[in-house]
KOLLO-556209 format. One line per field, with one value per atom (N, C-alpha, C, O): x negated, y, z; residue in three letters. Coordinates in pm, whole numbers, plus 50000, padded with zeros to 5 digits. Layout:
// KOLLO-556209
xx (X|...);
yy (Y|...);
zz (Z|...);
type (Ala|...);
END
This chain:
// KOLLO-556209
xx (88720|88843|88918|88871|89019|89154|89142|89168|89099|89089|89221|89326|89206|89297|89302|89405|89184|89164|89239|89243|89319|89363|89530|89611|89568|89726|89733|89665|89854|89826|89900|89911|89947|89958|89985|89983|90009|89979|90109|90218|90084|90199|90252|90355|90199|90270|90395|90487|90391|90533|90605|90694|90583|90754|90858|90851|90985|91038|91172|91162|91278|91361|91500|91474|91598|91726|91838|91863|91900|91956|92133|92194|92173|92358|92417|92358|92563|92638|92752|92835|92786|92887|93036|93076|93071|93250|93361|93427|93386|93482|93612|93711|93615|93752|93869|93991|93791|93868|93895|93813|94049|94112|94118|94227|93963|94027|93873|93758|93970|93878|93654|93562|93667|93528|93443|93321|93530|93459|93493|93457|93556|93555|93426|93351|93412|93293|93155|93091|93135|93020|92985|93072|92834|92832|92704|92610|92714|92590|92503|92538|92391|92342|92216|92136|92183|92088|91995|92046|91850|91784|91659|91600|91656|91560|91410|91393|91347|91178|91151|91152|91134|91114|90935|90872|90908|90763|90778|90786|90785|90778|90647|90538|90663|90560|90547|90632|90456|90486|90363|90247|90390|90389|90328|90370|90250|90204|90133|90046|90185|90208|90124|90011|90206|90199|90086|90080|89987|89941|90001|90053|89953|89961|89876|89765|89874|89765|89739|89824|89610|89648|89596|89549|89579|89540|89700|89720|89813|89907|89992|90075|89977|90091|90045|90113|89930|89825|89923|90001|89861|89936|90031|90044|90140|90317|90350|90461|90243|90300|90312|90395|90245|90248|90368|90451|90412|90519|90515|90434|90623|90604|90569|90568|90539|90546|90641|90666|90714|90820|90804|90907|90657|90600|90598|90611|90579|90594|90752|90851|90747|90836|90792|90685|90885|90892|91005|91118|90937|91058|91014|90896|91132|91148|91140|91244|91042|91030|91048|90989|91130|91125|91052|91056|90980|90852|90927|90872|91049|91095|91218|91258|91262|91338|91420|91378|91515|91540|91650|91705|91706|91869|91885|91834|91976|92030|92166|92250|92224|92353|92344|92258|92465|92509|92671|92756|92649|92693|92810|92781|92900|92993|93102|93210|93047|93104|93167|93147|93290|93373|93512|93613|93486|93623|93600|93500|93730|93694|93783|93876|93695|93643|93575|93478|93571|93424|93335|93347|93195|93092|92990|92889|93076|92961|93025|92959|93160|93203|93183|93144|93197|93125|93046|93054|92943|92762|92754|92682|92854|92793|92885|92863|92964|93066|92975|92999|92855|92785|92660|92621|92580|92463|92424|92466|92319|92265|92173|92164|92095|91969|92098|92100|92190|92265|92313|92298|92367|92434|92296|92306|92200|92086|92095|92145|92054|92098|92164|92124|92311|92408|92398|92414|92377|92330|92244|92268|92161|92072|92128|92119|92176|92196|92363|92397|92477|92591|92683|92700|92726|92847|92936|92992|92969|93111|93173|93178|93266|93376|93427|93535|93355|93356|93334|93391|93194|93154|93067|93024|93040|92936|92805|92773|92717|92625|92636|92705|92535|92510|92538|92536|92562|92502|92327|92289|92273|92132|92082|91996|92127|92062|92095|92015|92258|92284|92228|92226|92134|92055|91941|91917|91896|91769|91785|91695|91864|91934|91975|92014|91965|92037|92137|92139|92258|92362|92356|92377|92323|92252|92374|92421|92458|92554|92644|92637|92724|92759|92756|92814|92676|92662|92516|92425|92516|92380|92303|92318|92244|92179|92028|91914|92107|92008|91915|91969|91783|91669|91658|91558|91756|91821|91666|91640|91562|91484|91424|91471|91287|91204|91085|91013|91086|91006|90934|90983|90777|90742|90669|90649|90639|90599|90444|90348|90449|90296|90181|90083|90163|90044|90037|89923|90168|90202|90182|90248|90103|90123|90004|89912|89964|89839|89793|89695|89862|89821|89947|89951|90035|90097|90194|90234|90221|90348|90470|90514|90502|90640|90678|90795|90607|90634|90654|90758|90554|90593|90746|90831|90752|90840|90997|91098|90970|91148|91155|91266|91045|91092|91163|91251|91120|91234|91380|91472|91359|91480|91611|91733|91522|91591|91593|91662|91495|91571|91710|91792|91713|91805|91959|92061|91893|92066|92106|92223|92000|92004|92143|92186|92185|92257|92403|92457|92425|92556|92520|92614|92389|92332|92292|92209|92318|92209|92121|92027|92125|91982|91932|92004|91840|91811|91727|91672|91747|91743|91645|91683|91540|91442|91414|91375|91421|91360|91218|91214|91113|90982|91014|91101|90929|90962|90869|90844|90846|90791|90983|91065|90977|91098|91073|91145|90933|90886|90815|90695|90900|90876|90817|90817|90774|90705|90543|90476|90474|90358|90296|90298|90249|90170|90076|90063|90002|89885|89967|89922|90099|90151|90239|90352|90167|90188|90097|90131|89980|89944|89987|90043|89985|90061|90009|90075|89887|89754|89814|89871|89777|89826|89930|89915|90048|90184|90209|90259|90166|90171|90069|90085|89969|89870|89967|89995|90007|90115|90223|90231|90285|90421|90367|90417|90234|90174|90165|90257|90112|90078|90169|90185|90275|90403|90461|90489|90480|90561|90462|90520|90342|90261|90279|90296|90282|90367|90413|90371|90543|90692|90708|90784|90613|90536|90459|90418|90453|90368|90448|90426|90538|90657|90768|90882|90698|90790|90886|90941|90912|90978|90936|90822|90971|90938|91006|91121|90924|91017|91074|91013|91196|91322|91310|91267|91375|91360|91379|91393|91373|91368|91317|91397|91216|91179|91300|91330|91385|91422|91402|91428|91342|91288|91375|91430|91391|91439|91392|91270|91423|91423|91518|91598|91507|91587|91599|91517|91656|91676|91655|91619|91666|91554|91428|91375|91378|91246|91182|91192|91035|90966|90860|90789|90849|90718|90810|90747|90928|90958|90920|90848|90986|90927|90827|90804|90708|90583|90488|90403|90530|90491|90542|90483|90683|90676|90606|90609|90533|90435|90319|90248|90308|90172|90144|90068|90247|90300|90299|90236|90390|90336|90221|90208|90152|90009|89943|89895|89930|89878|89910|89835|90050|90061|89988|89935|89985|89950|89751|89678|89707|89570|89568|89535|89615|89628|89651|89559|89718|89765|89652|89619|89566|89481|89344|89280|89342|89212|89257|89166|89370|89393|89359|89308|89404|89398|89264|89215|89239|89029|88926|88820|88974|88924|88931|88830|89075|89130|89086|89080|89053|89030|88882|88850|88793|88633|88622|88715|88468|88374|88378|88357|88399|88308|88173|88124|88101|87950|87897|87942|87828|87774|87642|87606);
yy (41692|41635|41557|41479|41587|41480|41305|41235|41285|41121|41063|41085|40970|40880|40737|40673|40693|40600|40466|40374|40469|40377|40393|40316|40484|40499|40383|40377|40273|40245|40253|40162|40375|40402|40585|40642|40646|40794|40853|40843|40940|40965|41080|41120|41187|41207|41159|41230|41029|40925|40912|40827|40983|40990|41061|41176|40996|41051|41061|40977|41134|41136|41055|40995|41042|40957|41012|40962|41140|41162|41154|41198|41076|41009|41025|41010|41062|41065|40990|41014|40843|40800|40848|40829|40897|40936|40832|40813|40769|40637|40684|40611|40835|40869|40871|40864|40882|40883|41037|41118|41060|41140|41163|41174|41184|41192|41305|41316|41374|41462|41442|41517|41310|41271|41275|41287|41263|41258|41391|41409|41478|41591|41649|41732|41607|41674|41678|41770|41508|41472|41401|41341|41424|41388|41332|41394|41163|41107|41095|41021|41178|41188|41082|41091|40996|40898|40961|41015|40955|40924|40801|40734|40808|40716|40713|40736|40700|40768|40639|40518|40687|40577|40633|40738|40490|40515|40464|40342|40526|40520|40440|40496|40329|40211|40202|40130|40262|40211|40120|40127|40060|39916|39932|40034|39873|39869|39710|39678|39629|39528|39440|39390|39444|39389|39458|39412|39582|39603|39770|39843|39769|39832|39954|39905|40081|40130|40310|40346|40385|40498|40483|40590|40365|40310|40331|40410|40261|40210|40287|40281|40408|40537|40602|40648|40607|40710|40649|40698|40519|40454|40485|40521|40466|40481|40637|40683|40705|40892|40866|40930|40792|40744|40771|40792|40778|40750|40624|40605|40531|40423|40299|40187|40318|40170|40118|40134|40017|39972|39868|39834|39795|39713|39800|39757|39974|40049|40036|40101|39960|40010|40023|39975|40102|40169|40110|40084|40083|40068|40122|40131|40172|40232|40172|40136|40163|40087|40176|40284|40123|40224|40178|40071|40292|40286|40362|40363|40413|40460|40538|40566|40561|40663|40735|40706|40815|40938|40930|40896|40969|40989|41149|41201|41190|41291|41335|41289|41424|41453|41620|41703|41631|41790|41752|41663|41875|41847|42001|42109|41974|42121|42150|42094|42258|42299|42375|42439|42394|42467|42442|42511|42297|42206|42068|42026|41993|41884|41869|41937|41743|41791|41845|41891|41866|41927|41852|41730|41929|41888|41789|41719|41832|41818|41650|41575|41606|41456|41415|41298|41478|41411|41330|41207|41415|41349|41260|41163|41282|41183|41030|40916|41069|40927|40838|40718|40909|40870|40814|40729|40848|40744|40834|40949|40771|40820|40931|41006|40927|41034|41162|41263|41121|41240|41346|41468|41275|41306|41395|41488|41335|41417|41544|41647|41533|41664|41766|41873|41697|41784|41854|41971|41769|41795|41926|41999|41957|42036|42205|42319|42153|42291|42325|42437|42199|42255|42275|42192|42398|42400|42305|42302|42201|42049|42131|42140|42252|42289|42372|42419|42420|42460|42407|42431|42290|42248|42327|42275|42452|42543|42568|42534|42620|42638|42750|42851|42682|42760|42898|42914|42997|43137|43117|43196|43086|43053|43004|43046|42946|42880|42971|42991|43027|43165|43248|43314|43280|43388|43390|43470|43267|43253|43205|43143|43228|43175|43302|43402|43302|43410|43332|43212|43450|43389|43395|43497|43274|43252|43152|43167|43058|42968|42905|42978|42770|42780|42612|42561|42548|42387|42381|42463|42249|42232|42097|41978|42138|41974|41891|41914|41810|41726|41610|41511|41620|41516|41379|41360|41285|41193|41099|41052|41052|40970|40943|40908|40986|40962|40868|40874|40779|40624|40606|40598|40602|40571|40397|40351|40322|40229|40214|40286|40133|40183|40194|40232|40181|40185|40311|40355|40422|40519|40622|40726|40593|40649|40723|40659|40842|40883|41018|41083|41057|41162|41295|41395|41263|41380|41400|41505|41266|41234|41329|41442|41226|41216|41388|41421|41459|41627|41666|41722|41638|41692|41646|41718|41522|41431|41530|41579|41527|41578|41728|41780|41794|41938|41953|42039|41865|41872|41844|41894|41712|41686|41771|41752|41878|41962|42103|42199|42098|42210|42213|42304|42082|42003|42049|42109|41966|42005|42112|42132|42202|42282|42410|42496|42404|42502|42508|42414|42605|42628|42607|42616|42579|42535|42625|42686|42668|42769|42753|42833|42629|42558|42396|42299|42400|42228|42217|42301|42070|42026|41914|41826|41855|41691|41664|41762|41567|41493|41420|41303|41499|41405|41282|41280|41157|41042|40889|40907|40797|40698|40641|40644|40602|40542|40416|40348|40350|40203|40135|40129|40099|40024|39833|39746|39829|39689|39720|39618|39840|39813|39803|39891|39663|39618|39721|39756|39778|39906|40005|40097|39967|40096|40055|40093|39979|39884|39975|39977|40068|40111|40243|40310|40292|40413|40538|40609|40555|40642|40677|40780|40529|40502|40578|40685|40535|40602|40751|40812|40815|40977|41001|41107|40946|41047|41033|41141|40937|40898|41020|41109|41006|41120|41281|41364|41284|41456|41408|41449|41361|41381|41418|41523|41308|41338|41492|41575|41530|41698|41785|41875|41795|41855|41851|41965|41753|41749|41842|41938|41817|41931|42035|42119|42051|42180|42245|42361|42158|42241|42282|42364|42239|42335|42356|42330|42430|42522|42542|42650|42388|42301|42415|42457|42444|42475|42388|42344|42370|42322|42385|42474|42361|42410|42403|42483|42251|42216|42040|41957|42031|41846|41798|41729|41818|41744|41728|41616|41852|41899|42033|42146|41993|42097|42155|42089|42261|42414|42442|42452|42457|42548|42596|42518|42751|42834|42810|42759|42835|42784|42913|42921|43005|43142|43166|43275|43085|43053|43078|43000|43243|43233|43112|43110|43033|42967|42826|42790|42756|42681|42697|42629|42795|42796|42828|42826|42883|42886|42796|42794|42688|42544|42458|42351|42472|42408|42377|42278|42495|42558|42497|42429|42536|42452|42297|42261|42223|42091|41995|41895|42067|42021|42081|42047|42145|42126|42042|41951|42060|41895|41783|41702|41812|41666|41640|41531|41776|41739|41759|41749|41784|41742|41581|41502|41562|41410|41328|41247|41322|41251|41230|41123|41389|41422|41290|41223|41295|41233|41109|41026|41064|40912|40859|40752|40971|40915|40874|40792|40968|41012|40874|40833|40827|40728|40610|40551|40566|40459|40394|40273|40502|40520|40461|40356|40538|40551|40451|40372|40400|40233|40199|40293|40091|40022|40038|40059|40023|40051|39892|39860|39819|39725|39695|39586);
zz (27177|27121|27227|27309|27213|27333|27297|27198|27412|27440|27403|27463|27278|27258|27230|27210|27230|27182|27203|27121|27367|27411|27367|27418|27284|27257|27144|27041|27198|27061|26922|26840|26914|26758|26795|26905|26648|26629|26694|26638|26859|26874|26803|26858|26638|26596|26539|26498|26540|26487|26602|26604|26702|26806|26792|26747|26834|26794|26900|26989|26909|26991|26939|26834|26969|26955|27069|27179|27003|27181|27131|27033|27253|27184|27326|27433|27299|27362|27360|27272|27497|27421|27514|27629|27428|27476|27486|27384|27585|27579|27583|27578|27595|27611|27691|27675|27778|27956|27986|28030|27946|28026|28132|28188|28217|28415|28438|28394|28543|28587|28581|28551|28625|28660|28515|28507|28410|28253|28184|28068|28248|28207|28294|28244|28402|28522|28432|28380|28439|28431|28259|28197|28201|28056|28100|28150|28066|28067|27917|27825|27918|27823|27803|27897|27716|27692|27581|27483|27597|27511|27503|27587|27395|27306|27263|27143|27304|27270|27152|27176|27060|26938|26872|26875|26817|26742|26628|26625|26521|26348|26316|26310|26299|26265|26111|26060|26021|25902|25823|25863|25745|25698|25567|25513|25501|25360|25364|25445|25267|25233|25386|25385|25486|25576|25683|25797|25639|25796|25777|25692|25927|26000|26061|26083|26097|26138|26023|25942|26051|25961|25835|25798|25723|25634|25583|25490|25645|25583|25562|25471|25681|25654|25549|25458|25561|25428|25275|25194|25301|25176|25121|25005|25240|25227|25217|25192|25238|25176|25008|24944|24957|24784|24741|24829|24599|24557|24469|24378|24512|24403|24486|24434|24616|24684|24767|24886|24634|24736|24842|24899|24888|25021|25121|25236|25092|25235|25312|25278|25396|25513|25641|25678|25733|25839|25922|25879|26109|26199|26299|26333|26363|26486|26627|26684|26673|26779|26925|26937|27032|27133|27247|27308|27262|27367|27532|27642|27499|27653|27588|27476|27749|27771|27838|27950|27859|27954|27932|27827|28058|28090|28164|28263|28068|28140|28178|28100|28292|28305|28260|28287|28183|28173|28296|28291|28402|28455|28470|28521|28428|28441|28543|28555|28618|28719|28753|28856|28654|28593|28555|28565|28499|28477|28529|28588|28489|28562|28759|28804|28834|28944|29023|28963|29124|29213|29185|29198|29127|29060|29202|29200|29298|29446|29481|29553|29419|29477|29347|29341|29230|29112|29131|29136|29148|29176|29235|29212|29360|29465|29433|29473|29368|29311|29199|29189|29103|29017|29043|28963|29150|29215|29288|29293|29363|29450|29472|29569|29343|29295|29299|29369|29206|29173|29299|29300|29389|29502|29601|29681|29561|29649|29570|29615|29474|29404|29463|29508|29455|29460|29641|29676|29698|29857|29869|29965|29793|29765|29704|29749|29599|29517|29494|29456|29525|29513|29667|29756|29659|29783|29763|29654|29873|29871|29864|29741|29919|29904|29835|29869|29701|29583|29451|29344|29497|29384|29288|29185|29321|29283|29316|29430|29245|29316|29470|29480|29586|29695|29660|29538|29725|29701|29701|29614|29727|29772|29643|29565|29643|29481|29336|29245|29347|29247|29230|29126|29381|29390|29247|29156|29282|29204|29043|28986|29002|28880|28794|28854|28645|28569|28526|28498|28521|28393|28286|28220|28238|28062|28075|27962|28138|28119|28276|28374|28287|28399|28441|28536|28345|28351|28413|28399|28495|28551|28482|28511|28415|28371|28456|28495|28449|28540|28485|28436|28491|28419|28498|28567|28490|28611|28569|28680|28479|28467|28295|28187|28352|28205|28250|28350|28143|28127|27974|27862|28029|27885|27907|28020|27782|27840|27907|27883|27970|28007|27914|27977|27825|27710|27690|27674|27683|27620|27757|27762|27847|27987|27996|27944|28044|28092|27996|28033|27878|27783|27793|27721|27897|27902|27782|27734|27745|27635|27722|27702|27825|27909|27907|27884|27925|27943|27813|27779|27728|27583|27530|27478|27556|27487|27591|27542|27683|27820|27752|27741|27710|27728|27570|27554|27458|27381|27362|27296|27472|27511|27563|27559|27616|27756|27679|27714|27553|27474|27402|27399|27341|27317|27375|27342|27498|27605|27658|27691|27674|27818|27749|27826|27633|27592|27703|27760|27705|27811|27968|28047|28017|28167|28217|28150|28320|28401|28446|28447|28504|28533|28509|28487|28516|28498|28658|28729|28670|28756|28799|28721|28874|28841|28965|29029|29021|29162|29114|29076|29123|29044|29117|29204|29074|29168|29054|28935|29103|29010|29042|29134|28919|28799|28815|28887|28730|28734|28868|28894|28924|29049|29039|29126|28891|28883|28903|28924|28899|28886|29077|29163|29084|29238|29274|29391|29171|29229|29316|29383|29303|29405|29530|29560|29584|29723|29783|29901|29765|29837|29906|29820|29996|29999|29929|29853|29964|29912|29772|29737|29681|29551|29525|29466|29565|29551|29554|29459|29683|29656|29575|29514|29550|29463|29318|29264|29267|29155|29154|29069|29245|29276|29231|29154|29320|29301|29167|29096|29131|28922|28882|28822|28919|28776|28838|28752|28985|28993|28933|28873|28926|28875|28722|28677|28628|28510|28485|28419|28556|28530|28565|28517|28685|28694|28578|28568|28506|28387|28313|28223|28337|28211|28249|28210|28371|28425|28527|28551|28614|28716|28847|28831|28909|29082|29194|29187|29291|29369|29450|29509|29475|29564|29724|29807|29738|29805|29815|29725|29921|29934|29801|29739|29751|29633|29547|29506|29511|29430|29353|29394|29216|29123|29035|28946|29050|28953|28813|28822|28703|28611|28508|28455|28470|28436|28240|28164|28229|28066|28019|27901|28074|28025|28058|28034|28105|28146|28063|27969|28037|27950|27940|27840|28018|28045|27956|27856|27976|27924|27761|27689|27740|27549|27495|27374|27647|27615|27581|27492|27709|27709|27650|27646|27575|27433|27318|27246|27313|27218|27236|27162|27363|27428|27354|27264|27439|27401|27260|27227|27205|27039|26970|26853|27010|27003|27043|26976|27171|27221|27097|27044|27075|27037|26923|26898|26828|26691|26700|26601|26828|26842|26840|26752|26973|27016|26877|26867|26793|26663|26586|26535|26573|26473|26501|26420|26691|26733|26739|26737|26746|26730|26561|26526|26476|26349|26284|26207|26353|26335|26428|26381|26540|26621|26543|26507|26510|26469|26336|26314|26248|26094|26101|26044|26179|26179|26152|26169|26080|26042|26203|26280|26246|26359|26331|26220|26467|26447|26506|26616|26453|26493|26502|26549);
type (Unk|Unk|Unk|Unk|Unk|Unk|Unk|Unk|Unk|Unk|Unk|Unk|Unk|Unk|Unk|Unk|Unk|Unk|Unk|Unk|Unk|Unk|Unk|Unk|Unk|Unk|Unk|Unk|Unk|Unk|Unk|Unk|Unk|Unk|Unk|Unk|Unk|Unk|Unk|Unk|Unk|Unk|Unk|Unk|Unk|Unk|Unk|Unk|Unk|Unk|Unk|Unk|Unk|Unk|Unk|Unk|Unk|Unk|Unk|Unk|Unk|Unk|Unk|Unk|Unk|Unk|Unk|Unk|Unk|Unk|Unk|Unk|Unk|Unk|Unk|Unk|Unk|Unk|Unk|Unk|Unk|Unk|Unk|Unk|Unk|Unk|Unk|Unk|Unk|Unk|Unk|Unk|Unk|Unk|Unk|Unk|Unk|Unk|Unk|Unk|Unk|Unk|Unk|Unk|Unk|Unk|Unk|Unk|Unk|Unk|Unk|Unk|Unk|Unk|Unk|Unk|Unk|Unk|Unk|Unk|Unk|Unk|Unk|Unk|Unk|Unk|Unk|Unk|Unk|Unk|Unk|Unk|Unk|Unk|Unk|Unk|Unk|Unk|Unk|Unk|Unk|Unk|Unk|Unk|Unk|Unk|Unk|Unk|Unk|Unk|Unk|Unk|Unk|Unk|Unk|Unk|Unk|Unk|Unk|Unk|Unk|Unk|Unk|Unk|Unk|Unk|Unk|Unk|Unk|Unk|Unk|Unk|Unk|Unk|Unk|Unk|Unk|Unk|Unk|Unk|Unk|Unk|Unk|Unk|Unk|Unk|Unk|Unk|Unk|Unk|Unk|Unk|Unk|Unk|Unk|Unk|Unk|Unk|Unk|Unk|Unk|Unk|Unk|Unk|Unk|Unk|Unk|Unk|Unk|Unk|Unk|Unk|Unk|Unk|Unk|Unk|Unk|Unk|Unk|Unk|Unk|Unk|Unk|Unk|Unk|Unk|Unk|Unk|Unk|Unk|Unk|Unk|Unk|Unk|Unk|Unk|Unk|Unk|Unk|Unk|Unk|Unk|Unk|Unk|Unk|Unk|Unk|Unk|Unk|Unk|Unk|Unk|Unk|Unk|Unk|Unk|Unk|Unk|Unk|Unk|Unk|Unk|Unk|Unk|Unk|Unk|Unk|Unk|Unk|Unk|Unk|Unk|Unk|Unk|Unk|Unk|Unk|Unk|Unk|Unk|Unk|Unk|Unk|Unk|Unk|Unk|Unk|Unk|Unk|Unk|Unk|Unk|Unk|Unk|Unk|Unk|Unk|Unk|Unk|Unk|Unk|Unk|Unk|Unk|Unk|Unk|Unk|Unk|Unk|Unk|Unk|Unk|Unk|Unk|Unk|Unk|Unk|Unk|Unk|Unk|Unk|Unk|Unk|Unk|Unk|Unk|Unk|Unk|Unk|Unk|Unk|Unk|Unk|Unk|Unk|Unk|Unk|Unk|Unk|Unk|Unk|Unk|Unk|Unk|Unk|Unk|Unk|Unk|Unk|Unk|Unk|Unk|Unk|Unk|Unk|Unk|Unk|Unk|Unk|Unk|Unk|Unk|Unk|Unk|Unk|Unk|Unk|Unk|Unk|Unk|Unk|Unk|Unk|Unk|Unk|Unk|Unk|Unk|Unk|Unk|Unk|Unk|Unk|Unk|Unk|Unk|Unk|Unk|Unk|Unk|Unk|Unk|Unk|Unk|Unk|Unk|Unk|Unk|Unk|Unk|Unk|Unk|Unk|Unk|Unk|Unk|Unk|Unk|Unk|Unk|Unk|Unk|Unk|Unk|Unk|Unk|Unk|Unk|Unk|Unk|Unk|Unk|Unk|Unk|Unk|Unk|Unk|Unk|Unk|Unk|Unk|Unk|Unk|Unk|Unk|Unk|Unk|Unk|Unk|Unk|Unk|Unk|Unk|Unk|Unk|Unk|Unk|Unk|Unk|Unk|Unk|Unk|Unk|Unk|Unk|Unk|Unk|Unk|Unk|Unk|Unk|Unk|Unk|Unk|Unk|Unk|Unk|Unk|Unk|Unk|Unk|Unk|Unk|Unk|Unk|Unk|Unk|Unk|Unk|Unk|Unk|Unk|Unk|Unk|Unk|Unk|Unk|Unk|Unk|Unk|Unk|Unk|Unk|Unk|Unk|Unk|Unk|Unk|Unk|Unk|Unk|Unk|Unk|Unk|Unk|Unk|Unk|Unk|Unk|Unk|Unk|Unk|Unk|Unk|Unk|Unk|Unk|Unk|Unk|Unk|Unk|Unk|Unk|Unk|Unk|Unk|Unk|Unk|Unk|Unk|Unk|Unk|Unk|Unk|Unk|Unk|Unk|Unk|Unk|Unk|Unk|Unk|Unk|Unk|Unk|Unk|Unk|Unk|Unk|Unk|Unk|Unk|Unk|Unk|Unk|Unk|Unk|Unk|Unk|Unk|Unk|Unk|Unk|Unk|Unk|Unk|Unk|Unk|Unk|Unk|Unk|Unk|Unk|Unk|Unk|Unk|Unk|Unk|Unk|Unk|Unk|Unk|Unk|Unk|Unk|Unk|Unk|Unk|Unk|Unk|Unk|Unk|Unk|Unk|Unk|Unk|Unk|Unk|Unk|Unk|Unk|Unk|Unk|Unk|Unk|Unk|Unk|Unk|Unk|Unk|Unk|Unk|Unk|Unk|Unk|Unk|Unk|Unk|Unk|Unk|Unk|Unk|Unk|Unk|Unk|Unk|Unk|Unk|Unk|Unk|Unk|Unk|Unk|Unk|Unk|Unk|Unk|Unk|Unk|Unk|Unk|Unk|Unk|Unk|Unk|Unk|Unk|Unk|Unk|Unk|Unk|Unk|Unk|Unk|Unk|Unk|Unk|Unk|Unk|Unk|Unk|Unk|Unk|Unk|Unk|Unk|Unk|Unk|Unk|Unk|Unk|Unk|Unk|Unk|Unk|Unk|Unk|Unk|Unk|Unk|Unk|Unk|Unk|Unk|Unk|Unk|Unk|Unk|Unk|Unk|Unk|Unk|Unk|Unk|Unk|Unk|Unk|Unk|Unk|Unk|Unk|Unk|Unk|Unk|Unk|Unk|Unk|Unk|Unk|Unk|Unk|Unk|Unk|Unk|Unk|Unk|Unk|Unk|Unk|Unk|Unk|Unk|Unk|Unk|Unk|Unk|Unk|Unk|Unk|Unk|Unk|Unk|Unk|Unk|Unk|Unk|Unk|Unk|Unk|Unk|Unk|Unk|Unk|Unk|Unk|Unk|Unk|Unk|Unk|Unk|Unk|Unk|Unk|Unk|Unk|Unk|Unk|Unk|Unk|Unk|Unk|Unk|Unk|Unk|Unk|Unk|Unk|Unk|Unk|Unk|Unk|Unk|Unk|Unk|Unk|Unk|Unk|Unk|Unk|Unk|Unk|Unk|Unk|Unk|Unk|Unk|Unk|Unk|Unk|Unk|Unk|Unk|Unk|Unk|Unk|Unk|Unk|Unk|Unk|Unk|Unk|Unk|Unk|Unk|Unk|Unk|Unk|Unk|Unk|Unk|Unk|Unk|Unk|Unk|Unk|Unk|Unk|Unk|Unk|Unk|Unk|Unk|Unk|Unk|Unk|Unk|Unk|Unk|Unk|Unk|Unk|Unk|Unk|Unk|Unk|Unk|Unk|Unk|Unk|Unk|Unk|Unk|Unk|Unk|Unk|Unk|Unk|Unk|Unk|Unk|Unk|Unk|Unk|Unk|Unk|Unk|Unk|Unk|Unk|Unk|Unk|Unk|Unk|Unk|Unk|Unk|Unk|Unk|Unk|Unk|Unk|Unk|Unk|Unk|Unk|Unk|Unk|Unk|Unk|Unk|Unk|Unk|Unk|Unk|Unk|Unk|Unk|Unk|Unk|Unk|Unk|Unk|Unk|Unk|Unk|Unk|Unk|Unk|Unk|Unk|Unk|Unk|Unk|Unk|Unk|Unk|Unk|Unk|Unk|Unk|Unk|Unk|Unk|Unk|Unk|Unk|Unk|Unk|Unk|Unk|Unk|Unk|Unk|Unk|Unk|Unk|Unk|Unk|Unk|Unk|Unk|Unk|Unk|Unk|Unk|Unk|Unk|Unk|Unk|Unk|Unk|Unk|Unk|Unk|Unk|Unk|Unk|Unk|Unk|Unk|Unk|Unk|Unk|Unk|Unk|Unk|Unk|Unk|Unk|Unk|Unk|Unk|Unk|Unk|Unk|Unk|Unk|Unk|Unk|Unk|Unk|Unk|Unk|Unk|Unk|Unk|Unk|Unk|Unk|Unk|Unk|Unk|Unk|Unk|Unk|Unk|Unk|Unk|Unk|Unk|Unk|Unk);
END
């Protein structure tokens, strides 16, 4: 059975939150670029004050009005749909929007088109003509170590990826508070984990530690599959751990 014991609550109760806010700027750069936010939330529910798989059990009942439920957010992910089509050049876009972005664009778009390379078209089908980019996914650390973060992005990225030809990720550590990674050792062995991740569903790398994948990708909707399995094991063995008598 999948080790869970240390999650602390059922990550079948995750959940996504994905918003777009439109401020309504008529100018090339907001026609370019769409900053997409999401939300990684955990469905906490409640029966007359605890907590835990006693209380959800409870709150499936009909007739208890002490069951409530809140959404607590444990992380989350930013993405760009990035269209290179209208707008401005998608290549001074990027680089006008931060820095991660602009590496990107260094990588996979021609400056004086704003398109992708020929080089990079090569390796691409036309399924669409937007590039979306996985600019940063964060879970909190409790929620770290079970291979959430992959399950949790690739719905995300099913989500968006409509109208994209490709998606786009710079693996990389995000949370720069934890001291264990003063070491260097520490640090790349960290980095190989997480590209290896996104490698699992389906990521290649390109180049410069910039990773590729195709939104026709059979392996993406394979490893979807994969994925929420995992998850609904992982749930099953948390519910099953959590529930058990203590043994004394």
């Amino acid at each position: 059975m999948i080790e869970s014991s240390s999650l602390p609550g059922d990550p079948t109760e995750l959940h996504l939150r994905i918003s777009f806010d439109d401020e309504l700027w008529d100018t090339p750069q907001a026609d370019t670029l769409e900053r997409w936010n999401v939300a990684v939330l955990h469905r906490r529910r409640t029966h007359d004050g605890a907590q835990g798989p006693a209380a959800g059990s409870a709150c499936t009942a009909a007739g208890y009005p002490s069951c409530t439920t809140e959404d607590v957010a444990i992380g989350e992910m930013t993405f760009y749909r990035v269209h290179l089509d209208r707008g401005r050049n998608a290549y001074w876009a990027m680089e006008e929007e931060s820095e991660d972005l602009y590496e990107t664009a260094q990588v996979l778009l021609d400056p004086e088109t704003g398109s992708f390379t020929s080089e990079v078209s090569e390796r691409l089908e036309y399924v669409g003509s937007a590039l979306l980019v996985m600019d940063r996914v964060t879970l909190e650390p409790q929620w770290r170590g079970h291979g959430l973060a992959a399950a949790l992005a690739i719905e995300a990225v099913h989500r968006l990826m409509t109208g994209c030809r490709a998606i786009a990720c710079a693996p990389g550590i995000t949370d720069l508070s934890a001291r264990r990674l003063t070491d260097r050792s520490e640090w790349d062995r960290v980095n190989t984990k997480i590209a290896q991740g996104w490698e699992a569903i389906g990521f290649r790398l390109y180049r410069d530690n910039i990773y590729l994948l195709s939104p026709s990708s059979q392996d993406l909707e394979e490893q979807r599959g994969v994925l929420r399995s995992r998850l609904v094991e992982l749930g099953a063995s948390w519910r099953s751990t959590t529930s058990a008598p203590s043994q004394e």
